[in-house]
N, C-alpha and C positions, 0 to 999 in steps of 0.2 A: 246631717241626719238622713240615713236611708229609710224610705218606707218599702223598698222589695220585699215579700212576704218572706221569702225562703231566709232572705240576707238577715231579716230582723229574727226568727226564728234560730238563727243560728249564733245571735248576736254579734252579727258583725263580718262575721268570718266564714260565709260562704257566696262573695259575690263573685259574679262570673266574669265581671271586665274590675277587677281591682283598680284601685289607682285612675280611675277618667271618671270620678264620682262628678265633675261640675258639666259633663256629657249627658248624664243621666237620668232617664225621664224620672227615677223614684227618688233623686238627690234634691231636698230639702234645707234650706237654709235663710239664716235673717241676717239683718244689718249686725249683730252686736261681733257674727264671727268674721265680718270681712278684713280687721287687720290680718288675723290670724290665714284666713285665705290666701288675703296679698304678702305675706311673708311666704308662706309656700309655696305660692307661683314665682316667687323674687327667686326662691332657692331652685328651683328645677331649672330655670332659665341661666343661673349661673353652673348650676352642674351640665348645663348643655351645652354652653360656651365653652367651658374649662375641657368638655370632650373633643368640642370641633377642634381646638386650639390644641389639643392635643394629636387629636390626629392628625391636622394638617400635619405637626411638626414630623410625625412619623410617616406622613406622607414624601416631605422634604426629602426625611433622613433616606429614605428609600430609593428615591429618585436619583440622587446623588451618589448615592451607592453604586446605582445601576448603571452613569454613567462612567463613573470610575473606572469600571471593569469592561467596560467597552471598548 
């Protein structure tokens, strides 16, 4: 739950740091939504692993590349 005036005036849809609402001094919330919280902290943490593990490998691929050709 947002209480920033502009953000609730707009219904939702004018906050100025999107997305770091549990950063934010107007973000609002109680016990009954913390599953729902720790599922989507569970899923950002695996969309940021699934990145790093991605780039490493593109890191690799690169590296190896660039010896190749040396």
């Amino acid at each position: 739950m947002c209480s920033e005036p502009p953000n609730v005036t707009a219904g939702g849809q004018s906050c100025p740091v999107r997305y770091q609402c549990a950063g934010c001094p107007h973000f609002e919330t109680d016990p009954s939504y913390l599953p729902e919280l720790r599922a989507y902290a569970d899923q950002l943490r695996k969309e940021r692993e699934a990145m790093l593990v991605a780039g490493a490998a593109e890191w690799r691929s690169s590296t190896s590349a660039a010896r190749s050709t040396s």
